[in-house]
N, C-alpha and C positions, 0 to 999 in steps of 0.2 A: 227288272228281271234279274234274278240272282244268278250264278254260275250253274245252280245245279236245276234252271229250269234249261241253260243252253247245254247241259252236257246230254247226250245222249249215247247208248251203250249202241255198239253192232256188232252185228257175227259176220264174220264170212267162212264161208269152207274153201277149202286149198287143200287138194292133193290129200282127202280124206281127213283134215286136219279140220274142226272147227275152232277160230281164232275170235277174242273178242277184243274187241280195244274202242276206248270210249273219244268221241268228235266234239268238238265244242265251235263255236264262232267264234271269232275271233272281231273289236274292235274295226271299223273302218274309216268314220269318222275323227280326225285330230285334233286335238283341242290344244290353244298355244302353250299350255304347259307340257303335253305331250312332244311338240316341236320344239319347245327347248332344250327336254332332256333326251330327245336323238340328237341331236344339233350338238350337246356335249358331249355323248359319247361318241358320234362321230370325228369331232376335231380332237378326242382326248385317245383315240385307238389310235393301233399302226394300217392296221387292215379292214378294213370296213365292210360288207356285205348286209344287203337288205333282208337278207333269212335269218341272219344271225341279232339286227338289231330288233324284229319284230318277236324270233322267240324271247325276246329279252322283255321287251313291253307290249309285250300279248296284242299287239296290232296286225292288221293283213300285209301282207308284203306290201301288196299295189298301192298302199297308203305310203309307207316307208323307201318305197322307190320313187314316189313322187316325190317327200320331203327329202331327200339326198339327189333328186334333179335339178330340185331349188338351189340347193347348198350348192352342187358344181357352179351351176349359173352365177350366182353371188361371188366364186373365187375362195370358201371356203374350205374345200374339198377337189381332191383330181383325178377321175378316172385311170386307174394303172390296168386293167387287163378287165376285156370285155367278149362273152360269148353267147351263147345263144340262148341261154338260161339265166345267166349273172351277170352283175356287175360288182370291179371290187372295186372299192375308192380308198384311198390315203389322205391325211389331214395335210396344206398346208406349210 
């Protein structure tokens, strides 16, 4: 399946506005080369965040939240500031 069979266009209307902006799926499954190069940009950033690495490698958050739970577990990484939406983590 190519990109342009996952993309798909939508409208919404807003406040008489019709807006179009195109959705795609995103990656959910990790495959170990995938989990290396989060695992590098994680211990090679200051500040880490699961939104930030997945826009990076077109993965789902929920995939990339698991692989940076791994990493704290291992001692790789250390949760610094935790809410009710995010988590940030520092290498190290």
């Amino acid at each position: 399946m190519s990109m342009q069979d996952k993309k798909r266009i939508r409208k919404k209307k807003r406040f008489g506005k019709v807006i179009e902006y195109v959705s795609y799926e995103r990656k959910i499954v990790a495959d170990e080369q995938l989990i290396k190069a989060i695992e590098k940009d994680a211990i090679k950033g200051r500040v880490i965040t699961a939104q930030s690495l997945a826009d990076k490698h077109d993965v789902a958050v929920s995939t990339v939240k698991r692989i940076l739970h791994k990493l704290e577990s291992e001692g790789k990484i250390k949760k610094i500031a935790s809410t009710k939406w995010m988590d940030a983590y520092t290498p190290l």
